[in-house]
C-alpha positions as CSV (number, residue, x, y, z in Angstrom):
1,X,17.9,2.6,16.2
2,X,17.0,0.2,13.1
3,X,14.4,-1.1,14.7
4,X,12.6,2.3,15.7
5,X,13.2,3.7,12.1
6,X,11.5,0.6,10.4
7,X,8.7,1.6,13.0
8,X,7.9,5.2,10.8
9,X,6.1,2.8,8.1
10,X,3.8,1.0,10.1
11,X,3.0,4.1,12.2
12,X,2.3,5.7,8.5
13,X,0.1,3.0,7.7
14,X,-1.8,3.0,11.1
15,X,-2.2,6.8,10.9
16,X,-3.1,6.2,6.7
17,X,-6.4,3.6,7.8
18,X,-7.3,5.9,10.7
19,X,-7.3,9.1,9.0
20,X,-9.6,7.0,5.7
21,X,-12.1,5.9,8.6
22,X,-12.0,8.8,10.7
23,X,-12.7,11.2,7.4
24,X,-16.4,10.1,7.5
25,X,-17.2,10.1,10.7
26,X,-15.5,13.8,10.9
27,X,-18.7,14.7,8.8
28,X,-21.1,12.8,9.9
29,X,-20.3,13.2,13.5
30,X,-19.5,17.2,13.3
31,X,-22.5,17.9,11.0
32,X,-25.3,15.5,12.0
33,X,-24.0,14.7,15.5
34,X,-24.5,11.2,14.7
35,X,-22.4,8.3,16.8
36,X,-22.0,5.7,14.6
37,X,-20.9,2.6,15.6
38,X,-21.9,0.8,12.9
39,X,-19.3,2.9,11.1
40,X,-17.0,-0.3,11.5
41,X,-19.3,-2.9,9.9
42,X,-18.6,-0.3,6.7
43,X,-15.1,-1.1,6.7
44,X,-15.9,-4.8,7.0
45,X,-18.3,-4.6,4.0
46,X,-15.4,-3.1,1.8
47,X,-12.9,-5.8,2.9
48,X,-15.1,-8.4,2.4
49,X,-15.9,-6.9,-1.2
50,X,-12.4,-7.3,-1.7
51,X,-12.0,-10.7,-0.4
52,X,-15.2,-11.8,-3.0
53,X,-13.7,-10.0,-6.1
54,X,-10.1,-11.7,-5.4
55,X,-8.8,-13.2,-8.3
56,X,-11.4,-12.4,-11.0
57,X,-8.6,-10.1,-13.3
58,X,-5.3,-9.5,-12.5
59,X,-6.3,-5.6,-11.1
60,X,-9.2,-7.0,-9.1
61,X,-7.2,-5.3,-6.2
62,X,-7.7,-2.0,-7.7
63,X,-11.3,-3.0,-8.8
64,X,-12.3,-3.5,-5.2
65,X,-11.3,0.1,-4.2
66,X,-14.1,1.8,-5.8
67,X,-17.2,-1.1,-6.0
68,X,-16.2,-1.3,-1.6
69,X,-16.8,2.5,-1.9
70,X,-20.3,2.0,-3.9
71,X,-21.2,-0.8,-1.1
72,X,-20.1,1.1,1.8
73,X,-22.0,4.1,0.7
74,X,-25.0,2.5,0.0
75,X,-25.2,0.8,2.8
76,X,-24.6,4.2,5.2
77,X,-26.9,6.1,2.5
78,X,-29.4,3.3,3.7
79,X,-28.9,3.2,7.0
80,X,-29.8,7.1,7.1
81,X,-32.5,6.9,4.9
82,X,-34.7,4.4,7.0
83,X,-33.5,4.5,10.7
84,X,-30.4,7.6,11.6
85,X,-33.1,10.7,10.1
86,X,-35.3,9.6,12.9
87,X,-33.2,10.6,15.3
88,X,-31.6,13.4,14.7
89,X,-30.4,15.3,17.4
90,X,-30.1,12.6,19.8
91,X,-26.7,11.1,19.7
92,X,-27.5,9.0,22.3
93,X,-30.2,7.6,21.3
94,X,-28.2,6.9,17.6
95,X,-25.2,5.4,19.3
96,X,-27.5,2.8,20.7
97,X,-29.5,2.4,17.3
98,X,-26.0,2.2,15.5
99,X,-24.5,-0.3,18.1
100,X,-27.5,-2.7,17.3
101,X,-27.4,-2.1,13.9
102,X,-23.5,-3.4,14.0
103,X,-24.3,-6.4,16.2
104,X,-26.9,-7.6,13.4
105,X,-24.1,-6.8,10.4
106,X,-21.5,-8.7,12.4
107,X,-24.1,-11.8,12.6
108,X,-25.3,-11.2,9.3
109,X,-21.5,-11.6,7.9
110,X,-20.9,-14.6,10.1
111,X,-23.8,-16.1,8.3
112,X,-22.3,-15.6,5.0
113,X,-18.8,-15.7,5.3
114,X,-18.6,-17.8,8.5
115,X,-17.0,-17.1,11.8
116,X,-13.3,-17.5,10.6
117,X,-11.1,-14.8,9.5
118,X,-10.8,-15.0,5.5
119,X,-7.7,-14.0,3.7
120,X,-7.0,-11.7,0.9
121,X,-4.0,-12.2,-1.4
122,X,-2.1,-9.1,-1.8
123,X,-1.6,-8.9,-5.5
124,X,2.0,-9.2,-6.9
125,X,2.7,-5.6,-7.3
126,X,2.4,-4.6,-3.8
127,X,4.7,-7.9,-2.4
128,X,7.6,-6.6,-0.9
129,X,9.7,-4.0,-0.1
130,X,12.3,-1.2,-1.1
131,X,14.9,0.1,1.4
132,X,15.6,3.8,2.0
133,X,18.4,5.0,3.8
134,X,18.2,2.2,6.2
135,X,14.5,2.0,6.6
136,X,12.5,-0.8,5.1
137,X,9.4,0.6,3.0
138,X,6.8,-2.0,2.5
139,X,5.0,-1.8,-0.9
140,X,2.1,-2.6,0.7
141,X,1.8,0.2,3.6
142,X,2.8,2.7,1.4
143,X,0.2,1.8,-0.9
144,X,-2.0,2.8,2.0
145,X,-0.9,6.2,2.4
146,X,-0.1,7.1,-0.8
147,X,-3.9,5.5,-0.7
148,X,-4.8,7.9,2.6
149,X,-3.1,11.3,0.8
150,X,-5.3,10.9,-2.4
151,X,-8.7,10.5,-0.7
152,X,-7.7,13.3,1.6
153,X,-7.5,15.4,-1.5
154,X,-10.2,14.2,-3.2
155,X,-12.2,15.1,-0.1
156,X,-10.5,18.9,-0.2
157,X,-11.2,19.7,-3.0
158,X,-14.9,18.3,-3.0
159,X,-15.2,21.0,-0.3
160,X,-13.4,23.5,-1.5
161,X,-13.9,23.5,-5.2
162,X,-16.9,22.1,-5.7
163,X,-20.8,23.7,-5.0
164,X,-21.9,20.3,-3.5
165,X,-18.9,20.7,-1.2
166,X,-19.5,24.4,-0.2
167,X,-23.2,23.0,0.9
168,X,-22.1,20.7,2.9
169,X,-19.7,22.9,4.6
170,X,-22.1,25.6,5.3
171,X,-24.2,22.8,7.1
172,X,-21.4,22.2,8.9
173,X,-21.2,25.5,10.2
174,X,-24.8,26.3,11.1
175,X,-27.4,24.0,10.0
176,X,-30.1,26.4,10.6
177,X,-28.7,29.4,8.4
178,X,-28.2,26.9,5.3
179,X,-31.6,26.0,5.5
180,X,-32.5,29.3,5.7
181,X,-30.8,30.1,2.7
182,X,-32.4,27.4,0.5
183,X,-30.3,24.8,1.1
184,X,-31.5,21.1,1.4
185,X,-30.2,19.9,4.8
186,X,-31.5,16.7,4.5
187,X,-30.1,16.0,1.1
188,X,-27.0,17.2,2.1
189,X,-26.8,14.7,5.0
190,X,-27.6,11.6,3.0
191,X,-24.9,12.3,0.5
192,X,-22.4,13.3,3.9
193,X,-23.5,9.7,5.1
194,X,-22.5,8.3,1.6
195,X,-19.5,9.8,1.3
196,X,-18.1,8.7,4.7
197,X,-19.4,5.5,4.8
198,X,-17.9,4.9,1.0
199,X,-14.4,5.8,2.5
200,X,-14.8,3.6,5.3
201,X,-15.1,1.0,2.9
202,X,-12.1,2.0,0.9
203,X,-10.1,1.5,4.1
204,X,-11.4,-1.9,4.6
205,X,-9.9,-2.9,1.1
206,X,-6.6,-0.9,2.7
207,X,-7.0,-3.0,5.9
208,X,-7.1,-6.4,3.5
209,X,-3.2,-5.5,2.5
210,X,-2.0,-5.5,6.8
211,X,-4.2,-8.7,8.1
212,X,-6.6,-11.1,7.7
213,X,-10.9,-10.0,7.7
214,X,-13.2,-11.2,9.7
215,X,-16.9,-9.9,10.8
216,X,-15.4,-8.1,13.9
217,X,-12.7,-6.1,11.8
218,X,-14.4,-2.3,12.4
219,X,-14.3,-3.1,15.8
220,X,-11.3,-2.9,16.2
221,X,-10.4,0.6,14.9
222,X,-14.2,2.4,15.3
223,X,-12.8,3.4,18.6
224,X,-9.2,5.0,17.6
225,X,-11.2,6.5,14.8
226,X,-13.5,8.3,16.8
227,X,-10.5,9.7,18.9
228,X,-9.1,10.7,15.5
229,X,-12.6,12.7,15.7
230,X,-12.3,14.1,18.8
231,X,-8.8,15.4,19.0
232,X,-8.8,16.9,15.8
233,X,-11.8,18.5,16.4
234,X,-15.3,18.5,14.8
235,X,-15.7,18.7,11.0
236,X,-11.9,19.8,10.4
237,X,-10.1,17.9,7.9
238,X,-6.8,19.3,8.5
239,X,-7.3,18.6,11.9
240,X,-8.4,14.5,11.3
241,X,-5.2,14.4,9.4
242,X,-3.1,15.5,12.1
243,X,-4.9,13.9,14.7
244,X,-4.6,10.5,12.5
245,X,-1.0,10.9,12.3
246,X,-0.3,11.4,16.1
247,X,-1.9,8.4,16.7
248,X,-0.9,6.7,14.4
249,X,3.0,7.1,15.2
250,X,1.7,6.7,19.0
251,X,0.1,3.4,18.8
252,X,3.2,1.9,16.2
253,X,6.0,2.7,19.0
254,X,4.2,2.2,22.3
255,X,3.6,-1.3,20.9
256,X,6.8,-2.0,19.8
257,X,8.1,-0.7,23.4
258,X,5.3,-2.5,25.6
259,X,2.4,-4.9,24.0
260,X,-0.5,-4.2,22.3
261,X,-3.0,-3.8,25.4
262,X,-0.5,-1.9,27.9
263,X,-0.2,0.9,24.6
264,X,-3.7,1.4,24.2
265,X,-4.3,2.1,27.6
266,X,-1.4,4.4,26.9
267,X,-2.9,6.2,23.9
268,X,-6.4,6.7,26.1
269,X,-4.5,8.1,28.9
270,X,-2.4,10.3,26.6
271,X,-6.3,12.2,24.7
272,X,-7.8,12.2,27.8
273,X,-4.8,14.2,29.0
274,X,-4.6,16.5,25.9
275,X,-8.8,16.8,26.1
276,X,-7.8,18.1,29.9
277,X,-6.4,20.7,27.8
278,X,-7.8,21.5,24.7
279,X,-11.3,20.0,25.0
280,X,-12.6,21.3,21.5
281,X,-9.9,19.2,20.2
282,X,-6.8,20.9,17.6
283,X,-8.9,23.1,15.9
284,X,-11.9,24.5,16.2
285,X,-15.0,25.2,14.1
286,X,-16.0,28.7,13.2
287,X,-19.5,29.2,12.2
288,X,-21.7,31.7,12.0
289,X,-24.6,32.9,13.8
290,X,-28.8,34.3,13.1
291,X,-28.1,37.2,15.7
């Protein structure tokens, strides 16, 4: 029973990372219909940001978190800008664009940085642990969802309170009625690209905390992230969170009761099973109609 409670922190953590990737390409998949697979080579970008500003002040750590945002977005805000607007409602036809755009990242970071995984010294403050009620509590996993909890409200209340956030909402919605009603779609994507491409890059510098970074990091997770998408539904936050946590806490004990491999065949088999179901994932988006 020790052993499955100090699993509730790692499964935080995992859920924490998926949910700060996922968050993006809730937007950018639910408004544009965009597939982005080069969404991971954002979250390499920021953990490689992290692994060059190691060491320059003794909050370099915290530096890192918003100059891997700045990178990340500019590099999705980019990527939009000359090649993604081109193709707009074509998802195929962006997942392959996306896909190479990845493969040439990946290579381009190999060039740079080399083919071996890099390290990233955790700084002093976040070494170690605290126990509660029996449960270990790693500083450094809850600094990742404590990390996780305050982009998720920053992102609420961008939506919610603010008139940049309403825009992008009523996109969302019905893309044709907001440009009806004077508002610029196409601005409103760019900055949607920004803003989840930045947070992908925040949880790169999260990922530098749990393991080492190499150029095929976003690999790894672009897939559990876009089931994060999918289950909790198209542009719904509340539904990314919840879908993040499921699989989080999924992944963390199907490994610790088979390996690695066996549990994500597990995990697939356990969406495809709730998509049997519910295919419009948790919740779904209302929007409205011209007629």
């Amino acid at each position: 029973m020790g052993a499955l409670a100090n699993q509730l922190p790692i499964g935080l953590s995992i859920a924490a990372v998926l949910l700060l990737i996922a968050l993006g390409l809730t937007f950018t998949f639910g408004q544009m219909g965009v597939i982005n697979m080069a969404h991971g080579e954002f979250i390499m970008a920021g953990a490689y940001t992290a692994y060059l500003l190691q060491g320059l002040t003794s909050q370099s750590f915290l530096i890192a978190l918003p100059v891997a945002f700045v990178v990340a977005g500019v590099m999705g805000l980019l990527l939009e800008w000359s090649l993604i607007r081109r193709f707009y409602g074509r998802p195929l036809d962006t997942l392959l664009l996306t896909w190479g755009v990845s493969l040439v990242l990946q290579q381009l970071a190999r060039d740079i940085f080399g083919a071996p995984n890099v390290q990233v010294t955790a700084p002093g403050w976040l070494v170690g642990g605290v126990d509660l009620l029996g449960i270990r509590l790693p500083y450094n996993r809850m600094f990742i969802v404590v990390l996780a909890v305050v982009c998720v409200v920053g992102v609420w209340l961008y939506l919610t309170r603010m008139p940049a956030g309403r825009r992008m909402r009523a996109v969302v919605q019905n893309r044709e009625l907001a440009g009806y009603s004077g508002i610029a779609t196409g601005r409103v994507d760019r900055f949607t690209f920004l803003l989840g491409s930045g947070l992908a890059g925040v949880a790169g510098v999260a990922l530098t905390l749990v393991g080492p970074v190499g150029p095929s990091l976003g690999t790894f997770y672009i897939v559990d992230a876009f089931l994060v998408v999918v289950a909790g539904g198209l542009g719904q936050l509340r539904g990314a969170v919840l879908a993040a946590v499921a699989l989080g806490f999924l992944n963390s004990y199907l490994e610790f009761w088979t390996d690695a491999s066996l549990a994500k065949v597990l995990v697939f088999v356990a969406i495809i099973a709730f998509l049997q179901v519910r295919p419009q994932g948790m919740f779904v988006l209302k929007g409205r109609s011209l007629v």
